[in-house]
C-alpha positions as CSV (number, residue, x, y, z in Angstrom):
1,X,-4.1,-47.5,-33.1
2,X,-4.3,-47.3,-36.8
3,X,-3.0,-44.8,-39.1
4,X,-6.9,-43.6,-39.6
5,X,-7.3,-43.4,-35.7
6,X,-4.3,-41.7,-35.0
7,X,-5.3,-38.9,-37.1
8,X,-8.8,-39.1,-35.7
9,X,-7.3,-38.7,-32.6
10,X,-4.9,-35.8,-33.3
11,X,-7.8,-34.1,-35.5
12,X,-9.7,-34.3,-32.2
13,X,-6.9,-32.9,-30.1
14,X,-6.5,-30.0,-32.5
15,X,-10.0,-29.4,-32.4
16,X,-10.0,-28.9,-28.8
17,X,-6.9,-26.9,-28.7
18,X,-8.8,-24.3,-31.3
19,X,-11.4,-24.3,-28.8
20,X,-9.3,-24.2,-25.8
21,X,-8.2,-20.8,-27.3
22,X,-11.2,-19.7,-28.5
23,X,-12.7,-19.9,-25.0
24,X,-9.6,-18.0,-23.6
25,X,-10.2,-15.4,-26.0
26,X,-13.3,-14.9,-24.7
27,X,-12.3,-15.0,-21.4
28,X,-10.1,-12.5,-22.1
29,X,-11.6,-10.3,-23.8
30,X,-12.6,-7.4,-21.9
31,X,-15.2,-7.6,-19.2
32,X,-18.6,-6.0,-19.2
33,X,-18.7,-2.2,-18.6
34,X,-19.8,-1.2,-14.7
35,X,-23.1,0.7,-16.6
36,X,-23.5,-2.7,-18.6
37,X,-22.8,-4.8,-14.8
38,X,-25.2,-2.2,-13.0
39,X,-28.4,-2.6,-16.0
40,X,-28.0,-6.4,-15.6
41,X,-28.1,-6.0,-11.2
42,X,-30.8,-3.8,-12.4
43,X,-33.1,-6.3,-14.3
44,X,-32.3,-9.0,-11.6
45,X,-34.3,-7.0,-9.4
46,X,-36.8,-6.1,-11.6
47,X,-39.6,-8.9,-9.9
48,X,-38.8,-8.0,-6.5
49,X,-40.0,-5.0,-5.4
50,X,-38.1,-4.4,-2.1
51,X,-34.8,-5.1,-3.2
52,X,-35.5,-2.9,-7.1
53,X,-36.1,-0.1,-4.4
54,X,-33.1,-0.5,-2.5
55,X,-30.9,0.0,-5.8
56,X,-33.3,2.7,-7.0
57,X,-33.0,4.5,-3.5
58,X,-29.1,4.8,-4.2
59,X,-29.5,5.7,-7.7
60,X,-28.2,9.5,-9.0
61,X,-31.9,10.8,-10.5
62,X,-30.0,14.2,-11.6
63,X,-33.3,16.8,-11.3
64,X,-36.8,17.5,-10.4
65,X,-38.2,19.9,-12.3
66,X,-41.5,19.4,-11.2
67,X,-42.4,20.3,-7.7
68,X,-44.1,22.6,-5.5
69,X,-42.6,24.3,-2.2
70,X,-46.6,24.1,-0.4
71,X,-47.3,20.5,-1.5
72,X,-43.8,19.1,-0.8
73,X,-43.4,19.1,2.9
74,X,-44.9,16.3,4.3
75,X,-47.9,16.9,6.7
76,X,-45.8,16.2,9.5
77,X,-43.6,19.3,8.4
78,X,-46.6,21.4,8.9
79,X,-48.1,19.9,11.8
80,X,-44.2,21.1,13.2
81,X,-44.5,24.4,11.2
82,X,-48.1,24.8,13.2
83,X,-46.7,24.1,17.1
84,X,-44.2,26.8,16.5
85,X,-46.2,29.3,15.1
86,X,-49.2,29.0,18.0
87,X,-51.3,27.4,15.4
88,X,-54.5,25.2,16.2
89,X,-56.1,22.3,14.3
90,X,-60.1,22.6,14.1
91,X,-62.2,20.4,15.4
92,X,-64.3,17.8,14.4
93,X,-63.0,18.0,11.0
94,X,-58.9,18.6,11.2
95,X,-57.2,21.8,9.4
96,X,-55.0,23.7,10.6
97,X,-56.5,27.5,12.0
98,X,-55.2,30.4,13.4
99,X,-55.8,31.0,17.4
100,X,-57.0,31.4,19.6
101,X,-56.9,28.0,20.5
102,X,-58.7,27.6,23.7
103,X,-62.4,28.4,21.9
104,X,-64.3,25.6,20.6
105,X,-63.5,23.5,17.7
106,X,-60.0,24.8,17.9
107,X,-56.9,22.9,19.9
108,X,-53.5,23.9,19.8
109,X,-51.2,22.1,17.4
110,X,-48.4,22.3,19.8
111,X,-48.3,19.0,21.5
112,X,-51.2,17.3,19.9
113,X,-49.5,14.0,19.1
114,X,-48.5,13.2,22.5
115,X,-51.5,14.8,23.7
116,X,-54.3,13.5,21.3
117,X,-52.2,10.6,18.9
118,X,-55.8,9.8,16.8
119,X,-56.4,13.6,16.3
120,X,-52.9,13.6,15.4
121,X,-53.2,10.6,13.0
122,X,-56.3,12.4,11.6
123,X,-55.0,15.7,11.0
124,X,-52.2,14.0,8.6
125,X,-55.1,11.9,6.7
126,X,-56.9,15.4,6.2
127,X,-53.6,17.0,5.1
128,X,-52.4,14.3,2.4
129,X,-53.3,11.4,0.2
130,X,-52.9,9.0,3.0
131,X,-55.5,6.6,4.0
132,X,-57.9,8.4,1.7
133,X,-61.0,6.8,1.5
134,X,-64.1,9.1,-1.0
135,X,-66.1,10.5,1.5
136,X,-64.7,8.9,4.9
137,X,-64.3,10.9,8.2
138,X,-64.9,14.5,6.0
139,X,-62.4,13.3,3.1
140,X,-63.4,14.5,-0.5
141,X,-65.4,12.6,-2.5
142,X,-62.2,11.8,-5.0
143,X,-59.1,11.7,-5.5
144,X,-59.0,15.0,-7.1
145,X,-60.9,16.8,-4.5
146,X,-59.0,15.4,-1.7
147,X,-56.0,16.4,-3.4
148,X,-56.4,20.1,-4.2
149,X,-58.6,20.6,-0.6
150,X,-55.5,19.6,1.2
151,X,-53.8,22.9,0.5
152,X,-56.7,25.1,1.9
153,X,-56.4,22.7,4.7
154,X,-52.8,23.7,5.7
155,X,-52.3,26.8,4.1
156,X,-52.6,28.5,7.9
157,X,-48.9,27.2,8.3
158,X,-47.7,27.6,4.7
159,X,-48.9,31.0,4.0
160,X,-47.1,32.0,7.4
161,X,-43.7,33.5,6.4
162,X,-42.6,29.8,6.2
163,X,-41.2,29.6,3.0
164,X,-37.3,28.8,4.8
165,X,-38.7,25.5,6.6
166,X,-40.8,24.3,3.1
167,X,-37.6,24.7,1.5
168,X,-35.6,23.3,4.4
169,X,-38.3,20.2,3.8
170,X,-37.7,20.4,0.1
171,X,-34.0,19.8,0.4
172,X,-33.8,17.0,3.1
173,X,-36.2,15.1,0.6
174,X,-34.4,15.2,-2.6
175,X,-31.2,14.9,-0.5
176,X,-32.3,11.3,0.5
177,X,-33.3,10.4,-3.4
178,X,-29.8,11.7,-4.3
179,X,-31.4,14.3,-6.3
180,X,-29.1,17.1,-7.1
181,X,-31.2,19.9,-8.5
182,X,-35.2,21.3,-7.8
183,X,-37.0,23.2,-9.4
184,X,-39.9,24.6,-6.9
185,X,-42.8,26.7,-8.1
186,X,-42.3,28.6,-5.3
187,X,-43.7,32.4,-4.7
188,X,-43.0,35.5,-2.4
189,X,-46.1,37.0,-0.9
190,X,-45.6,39.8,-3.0
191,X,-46.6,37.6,-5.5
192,X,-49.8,37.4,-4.4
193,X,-50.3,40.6,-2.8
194,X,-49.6,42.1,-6.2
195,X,-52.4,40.2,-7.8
196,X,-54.5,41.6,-5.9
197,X,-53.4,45.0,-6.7
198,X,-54.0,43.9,-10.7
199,X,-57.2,43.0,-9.6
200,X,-58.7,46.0,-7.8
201,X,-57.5,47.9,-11.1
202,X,-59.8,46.2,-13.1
203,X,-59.9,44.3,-16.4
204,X,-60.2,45.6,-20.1
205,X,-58.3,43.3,-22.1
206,X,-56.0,45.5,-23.1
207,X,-53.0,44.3,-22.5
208,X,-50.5,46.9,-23.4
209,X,-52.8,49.2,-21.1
210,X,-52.8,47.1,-18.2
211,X,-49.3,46.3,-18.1
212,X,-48.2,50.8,-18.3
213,X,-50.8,51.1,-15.5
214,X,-48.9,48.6,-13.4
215,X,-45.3,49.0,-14.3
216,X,-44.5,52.1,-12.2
217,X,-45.2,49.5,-9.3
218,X,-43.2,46.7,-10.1
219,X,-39.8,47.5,-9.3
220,X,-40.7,48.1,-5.6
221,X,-42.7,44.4,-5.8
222,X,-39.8,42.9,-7.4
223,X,-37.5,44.0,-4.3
224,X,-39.9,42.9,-1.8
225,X,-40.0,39.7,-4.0
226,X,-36.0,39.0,-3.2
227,X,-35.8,40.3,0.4
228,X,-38.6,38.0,1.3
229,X,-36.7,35.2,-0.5
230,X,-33.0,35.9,1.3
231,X,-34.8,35.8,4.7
232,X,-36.6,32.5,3.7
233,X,-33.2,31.3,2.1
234,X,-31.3,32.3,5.3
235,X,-34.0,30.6,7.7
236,X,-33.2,27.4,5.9
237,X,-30.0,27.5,5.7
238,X,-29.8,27.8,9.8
239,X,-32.2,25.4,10.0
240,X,-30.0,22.5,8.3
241,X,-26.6,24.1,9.5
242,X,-25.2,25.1,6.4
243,X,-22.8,27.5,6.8
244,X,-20.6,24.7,8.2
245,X,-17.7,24.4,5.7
246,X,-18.1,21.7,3.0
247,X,-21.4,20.6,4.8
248,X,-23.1,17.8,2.7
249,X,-26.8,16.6,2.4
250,X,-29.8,18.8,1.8
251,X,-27.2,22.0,1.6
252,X,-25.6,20.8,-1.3
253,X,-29.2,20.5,-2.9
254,X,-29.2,23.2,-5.9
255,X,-32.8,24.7,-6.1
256,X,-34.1,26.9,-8.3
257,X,-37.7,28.8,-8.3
258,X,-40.6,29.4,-10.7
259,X,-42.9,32.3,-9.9
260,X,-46.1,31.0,-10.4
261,X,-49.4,32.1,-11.8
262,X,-52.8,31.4,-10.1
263,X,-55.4,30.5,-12.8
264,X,-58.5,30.5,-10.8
265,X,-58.3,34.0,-10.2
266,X,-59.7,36.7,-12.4
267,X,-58.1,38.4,-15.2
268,X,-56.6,41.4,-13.2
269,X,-55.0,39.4,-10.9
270,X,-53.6,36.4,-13.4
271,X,-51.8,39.2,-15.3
272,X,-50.7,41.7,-12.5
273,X,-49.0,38.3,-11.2
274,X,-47.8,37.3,-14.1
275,X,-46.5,40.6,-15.3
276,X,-44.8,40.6,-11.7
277,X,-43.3,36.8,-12.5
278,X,-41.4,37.8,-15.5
279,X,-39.6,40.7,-14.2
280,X,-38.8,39.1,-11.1
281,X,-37.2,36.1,-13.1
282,X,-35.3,39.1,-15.4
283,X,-34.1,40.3,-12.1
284,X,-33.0,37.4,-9.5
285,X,-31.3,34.6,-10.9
286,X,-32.8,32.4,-8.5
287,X,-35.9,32.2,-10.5
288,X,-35.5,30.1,-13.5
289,X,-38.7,30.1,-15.1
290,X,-42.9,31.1,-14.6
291,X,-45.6,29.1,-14.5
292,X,-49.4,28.5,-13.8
293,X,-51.3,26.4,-11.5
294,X,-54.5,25.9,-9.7
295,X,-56.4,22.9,-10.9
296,X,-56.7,23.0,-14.3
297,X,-60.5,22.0,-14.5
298,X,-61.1,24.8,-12.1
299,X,-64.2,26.7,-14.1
300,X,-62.6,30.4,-14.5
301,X,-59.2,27.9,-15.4
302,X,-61.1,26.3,-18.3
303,X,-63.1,29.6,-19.0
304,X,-60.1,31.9,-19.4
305,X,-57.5,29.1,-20.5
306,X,-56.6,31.1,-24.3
307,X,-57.0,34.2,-22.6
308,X,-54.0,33.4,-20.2
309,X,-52.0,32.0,-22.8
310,X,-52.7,35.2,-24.9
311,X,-51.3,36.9,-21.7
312,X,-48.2,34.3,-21.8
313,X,-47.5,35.4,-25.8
314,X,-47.7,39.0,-25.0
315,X,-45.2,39.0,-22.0
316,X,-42.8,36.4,-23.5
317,X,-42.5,39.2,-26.7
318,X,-41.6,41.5,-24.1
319,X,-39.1,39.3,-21.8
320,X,-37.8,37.3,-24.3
321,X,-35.0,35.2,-22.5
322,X,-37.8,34.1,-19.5
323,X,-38.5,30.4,-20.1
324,X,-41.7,28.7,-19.5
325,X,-42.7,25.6,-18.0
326,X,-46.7,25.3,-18.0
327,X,-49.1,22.9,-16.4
328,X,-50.9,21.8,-19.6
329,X,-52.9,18.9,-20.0
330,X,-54.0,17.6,-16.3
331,X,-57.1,16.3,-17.8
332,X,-58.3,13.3,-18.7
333,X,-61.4,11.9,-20.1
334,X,-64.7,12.3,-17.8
335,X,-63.2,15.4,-15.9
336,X,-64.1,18.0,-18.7
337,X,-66.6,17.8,-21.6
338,X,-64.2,17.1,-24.8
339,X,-63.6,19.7,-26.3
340,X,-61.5,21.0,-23.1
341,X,-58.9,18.0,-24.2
342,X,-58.6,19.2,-27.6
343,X,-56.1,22.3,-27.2
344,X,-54.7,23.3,-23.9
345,X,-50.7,21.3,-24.3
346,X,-51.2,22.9,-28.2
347,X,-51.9,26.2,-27.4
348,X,-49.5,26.0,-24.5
349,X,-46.6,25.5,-26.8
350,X,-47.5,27.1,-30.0
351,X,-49.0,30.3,-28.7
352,X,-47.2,30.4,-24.9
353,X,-44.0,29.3,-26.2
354,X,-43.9,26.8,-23.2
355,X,-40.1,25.0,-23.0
356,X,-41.6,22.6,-21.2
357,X,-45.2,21.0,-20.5
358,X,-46.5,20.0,-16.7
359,X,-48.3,16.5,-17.1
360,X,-49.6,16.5,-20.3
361,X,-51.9,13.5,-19.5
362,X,-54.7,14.3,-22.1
363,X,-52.0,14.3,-25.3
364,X,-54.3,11.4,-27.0
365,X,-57.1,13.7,-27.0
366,X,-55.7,16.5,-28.2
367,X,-56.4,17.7,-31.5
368,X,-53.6,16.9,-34.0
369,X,-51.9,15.0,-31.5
370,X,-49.6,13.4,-34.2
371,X,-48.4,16.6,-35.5
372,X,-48.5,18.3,-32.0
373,X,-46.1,15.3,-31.0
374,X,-43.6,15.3,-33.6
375,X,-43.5,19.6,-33.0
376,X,-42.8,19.0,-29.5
377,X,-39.4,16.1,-31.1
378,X,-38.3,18.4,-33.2
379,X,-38.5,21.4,-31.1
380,X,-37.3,19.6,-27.7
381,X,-40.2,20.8,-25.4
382,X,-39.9,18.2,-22.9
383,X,-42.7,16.7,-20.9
384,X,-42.6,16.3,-16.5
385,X,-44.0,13.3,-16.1
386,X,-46.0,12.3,-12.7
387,X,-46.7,9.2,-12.4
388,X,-47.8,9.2,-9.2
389,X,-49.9,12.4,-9.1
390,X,-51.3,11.4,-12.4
391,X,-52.9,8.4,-10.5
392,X,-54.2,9.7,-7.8
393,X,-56.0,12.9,-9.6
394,X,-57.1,11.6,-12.7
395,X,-57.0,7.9,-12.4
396,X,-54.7,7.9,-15.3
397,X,-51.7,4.8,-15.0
398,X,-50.2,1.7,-15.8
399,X,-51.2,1.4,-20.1
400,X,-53.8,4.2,-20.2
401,X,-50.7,6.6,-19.3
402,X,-49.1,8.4,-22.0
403,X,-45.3,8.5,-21.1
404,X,-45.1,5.7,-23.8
405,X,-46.8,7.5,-26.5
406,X,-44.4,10.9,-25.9
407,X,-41.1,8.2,-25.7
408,X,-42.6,6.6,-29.6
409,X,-42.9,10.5,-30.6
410,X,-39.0,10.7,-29.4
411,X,-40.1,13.6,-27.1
412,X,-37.7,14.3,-24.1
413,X,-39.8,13.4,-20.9
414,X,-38.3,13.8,-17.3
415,X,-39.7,11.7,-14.0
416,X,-40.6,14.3,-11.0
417,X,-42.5,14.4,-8.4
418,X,-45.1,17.5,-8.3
419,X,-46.3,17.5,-4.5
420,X,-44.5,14.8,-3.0
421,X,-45.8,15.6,0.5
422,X,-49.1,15.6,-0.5
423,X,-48.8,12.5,-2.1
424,X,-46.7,10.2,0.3
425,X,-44.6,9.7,-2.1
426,X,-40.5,10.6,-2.9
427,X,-38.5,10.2,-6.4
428,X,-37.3,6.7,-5.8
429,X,-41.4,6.0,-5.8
430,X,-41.5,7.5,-9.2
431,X,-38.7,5.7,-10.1
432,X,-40.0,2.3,-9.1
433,X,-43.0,3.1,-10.9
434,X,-41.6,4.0,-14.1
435,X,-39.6,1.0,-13.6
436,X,-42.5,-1.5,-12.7
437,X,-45.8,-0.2,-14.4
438,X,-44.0,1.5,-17.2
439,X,-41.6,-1.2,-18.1
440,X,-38.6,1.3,-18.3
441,X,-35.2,-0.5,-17.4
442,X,-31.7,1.0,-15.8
443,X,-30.7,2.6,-19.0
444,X,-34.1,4.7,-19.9
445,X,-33.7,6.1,-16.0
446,X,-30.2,7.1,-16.7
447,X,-31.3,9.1,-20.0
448,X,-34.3,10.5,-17.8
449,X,-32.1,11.5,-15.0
450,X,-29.5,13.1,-17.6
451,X,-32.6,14.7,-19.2
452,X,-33.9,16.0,-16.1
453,X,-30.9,18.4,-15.7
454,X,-30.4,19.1,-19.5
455,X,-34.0,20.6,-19.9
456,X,-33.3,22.4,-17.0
457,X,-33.7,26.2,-16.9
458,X,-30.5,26.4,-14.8
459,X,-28.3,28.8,-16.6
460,X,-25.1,27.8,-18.8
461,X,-24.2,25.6,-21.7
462,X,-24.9,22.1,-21.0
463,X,-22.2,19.7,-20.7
464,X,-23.4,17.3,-23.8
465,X,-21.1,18.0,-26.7
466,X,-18.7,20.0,-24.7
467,X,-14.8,20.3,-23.7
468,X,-15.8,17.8,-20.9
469,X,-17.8,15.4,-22.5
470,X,-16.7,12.0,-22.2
471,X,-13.7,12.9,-19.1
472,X,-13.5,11.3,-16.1
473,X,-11.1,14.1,-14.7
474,X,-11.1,17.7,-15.5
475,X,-8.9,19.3,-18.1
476,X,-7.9,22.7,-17.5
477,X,-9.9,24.0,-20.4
478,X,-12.9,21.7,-19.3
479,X,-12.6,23.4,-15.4
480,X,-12.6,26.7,-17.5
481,X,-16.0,25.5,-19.0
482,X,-17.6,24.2,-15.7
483,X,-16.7,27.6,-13.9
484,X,-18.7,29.3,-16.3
485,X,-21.7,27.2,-16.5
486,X,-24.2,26.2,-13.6
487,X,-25.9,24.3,-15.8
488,X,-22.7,21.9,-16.5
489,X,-21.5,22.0,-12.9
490,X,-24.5,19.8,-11.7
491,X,-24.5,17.4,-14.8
492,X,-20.8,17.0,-14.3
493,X,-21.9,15.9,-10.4
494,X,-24.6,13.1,-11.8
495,X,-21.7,12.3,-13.6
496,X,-19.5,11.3,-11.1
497,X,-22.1,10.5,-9.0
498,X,-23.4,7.6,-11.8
499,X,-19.7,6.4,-12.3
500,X,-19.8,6.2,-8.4
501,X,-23.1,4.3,-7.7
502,X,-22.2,1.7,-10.8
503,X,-18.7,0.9,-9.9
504,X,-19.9,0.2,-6.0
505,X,-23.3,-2.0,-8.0
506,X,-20.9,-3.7,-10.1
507,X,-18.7,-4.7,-7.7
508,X,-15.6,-3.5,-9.6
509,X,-12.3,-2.6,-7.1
């Protein structure tokens, strides 16, 4: 070998040494993070359906803050709920009926899948979304109709003292998502009974008069309110066995409750319920928030939409630490002449005070939707998104959905499910859909499922920013902080619960 070739040849062995080292420097530098290990599994999966749902099935999804106790039990639940209560299911066209049940068009629920499995199979089709076909075997002519006529249909079994086995229902379902924390629009019969009360009084719209005339008889509605709500609480709790020590599952579900107002009623009656909501949320910490539902197209709904928000302003001045989360914006184009999309999510927050907005479909239409978005940033009103129910009502999904638009705007948005039972449908559904029609990957659910418990109305100071923030163990000063927070106890569980689910993804030992 020449002199030129040998130091050709040691050039090239030092050139291989450098990158001998260069590659173990790599190698050795330290591995990808189990969140990093779990996002990649997570996009791996992203074309195949069955296997993104088994990894979204295990994932932690933290809270959801939108969901009703009537629409979440499955139709099954109240077929059960029916049998045991002597209930029938009418005849030809299936809804469930008080006895008695030998007359005709009336058979007794008790026994009807074994005894009558296509009744059976029809009653569910009448009480959900499934196999709904416009106008087929007495169905609705839409989506929307279908929908909303489901809960006159098994209202017989809901409205019968069985708010323990809805919540029993509730619980088992966001148990098997690995949800931690619901938030139920869920209401006492004195709820309603009280409406009534507002509404035999008649209307003036005086609101200061209205409200002396009926607060004498709120206190004793308030206490019916909570006794009806420790016997339902009770029932569940037998029902799932938990007063077994450290029993797991659907008891270590946390729910809360938001008293709900029902917007189709008259005036009396919205604001006798309404007046009734707040107090009862000042008074049991079990409800969180109020609300308002009944389809929001309904014609007294759309007629009397500023008036209740009017009523909203007026209470809120008077209960100022009750939070609001109102259904605003279930719209969309077609369903209401125009002008009904220009102002309902606007006047919801600026003259409600909402701290968080139900749907909020019909945000392109809104008047001032640019500035309207950028309030809702800066002020952290977060939108429930429902991707799902969204669908199936309105027709709204995939592109023409807006979840994109409020993520551009940097407003907080949460995934949830509204009536789940109704539906079909569970959380890892809206997960899978956020996931495959929305394009969101691993690390936007995490943020949502963090979200969905920091725009909570569970009391406390949240865990972001705090003595715990960032620990994988608590500190004594950081226990000190979780005793005294509710809020923070069931973010620090998604907490573990993530590190958990992404160490066991990412295979680490």
């Amino acid at each position: 070998m020449t002199m030129g070739g040998r130091k050709l040849h040691m050039l090239a062995i030092g050139l291989g040494l450098a990158a001998g080292l260069a590659g173990g420097q790599a190698l050795a530098a330290p591995a990808a993070t189990p969140e990093a290990r779990t996002a990649a599994r997570f996009d791996s999966l992203v074309h195949d359906r069955a296997q993104l749902r088994l990894f979204l099935r295990a994932m932690p999804k933290g809270g959801d803050l939108h969901n009703h106790l009537w629409g979440a039990p499955y139709a099954e639940d109240f077929l059960a709920m029916a049998a045991d209560d002597g209930l029938c299911v009418t005849v030809p066209r299936p809804a469930l009926a008080e006895g008695p049940c030998d007359m005709a068009g009336k058979v007794p629920a008790k026994g009807l899948a074994q005894r009558d499995p296509d009744l059976y199979a029809r009653t569910i089709d009448a009480l959900s979304m499934r196999n709904f076909t416009p106008g087929g075997d007495g169905a609705a002519a839409s989506g929307h109709d279908q929908f909303f006529s489901t809960f006159d249909r098994f209202a017989a079994a809901a409205a019968r003292n069985n708010i323990g086995p809805m919540l029993a229902a509730t619980r088992e379902m966001a148990a098997g998502d690995h949800v931690l924390y619901v938030e139920s629009s869920a209401n006492p019969e004195a709820l309603h009974a009280f409406g009534l009360v507002g509404q035999d009084l008649g209307w003036t719209d005086d609101f200061a008069a209205a409200l002396a005339v009926l607060q004498p008889r709120i206190p004793a509605m308030v206490a019916q309110a909570r006794a009806e709500m420790d016997a339902a609480e009770a029932q569940a709790d037998r029902r799932q066995g938990c007063a077994k020590p450290a029993k797991a599952g659907p008891c270590q579900v946390a729910v809360r409750y938001q008293a709900f107002v029902q917007r189709a009623q008259p005036p009396g009656f919205v604001f006798a319920q309404m007046a009734l909501a707040f107090a009862l949320v000042e008074a049991d910490p079990r409800f969180v928030g109020v609300n308002i539902v009944n389809p929001e197209d309904n014609p007294t709904a759309l007629a009397d939409y500023s008036l209740h928000m009017r009523m909203f302003q007026f209470l809120a001045a008077r209960h100022p630490t009750v939070k609001l989360a109102l259904h605003a914006g279930e719209l969309a184009p077609g369903l209401t002449p125009p002008r009904d999309l220009s102002f309902h999510i606007r006047e919801a927050v600026e003259i409600a005070g909402a701290r968080r907005i139900g749907h909020g479909v019909d945000i392109a239409s809104e008047a001032g939707a640019s500035a309207l978005l950028a309030r809702m940033a800066r002020d952290h009103v977060a939108v429930e998104i429902n991707l799902t129910s969204n669908d199936v009502i309105l027709g709204v999904k995939g592109s023409d959905h807006p979840l994109a638009l409020y993520r551009q705007a940097g407003v907080p948005v949460v995934l949830s499910t509204d009536d789940e039972g109704v539906s079909r449908i569970d959380m890892t559904g809206e997960y899978l859909r956020a996931a495959t029609e929305q394009g969101l990957r691993y690390g936007d659910l995490k943020a949502m499922a963090r979200d969905s418990l920091e725009y909570s109305f569970l009391p406390g100071a949240s865990l972001r920013g705090s003595v715990c923030a960032g620990r994988e163990a608590p500190s004594p000063a950081c226990a000190s902080f979780l005793a005294g927070s509710p809020k923070a106890q069931v973010q620090w569980r998604l907490e573990q619960d993530f590190a958990a689910f992404e160490r066991g993804v990412g295979g680490e030992r």
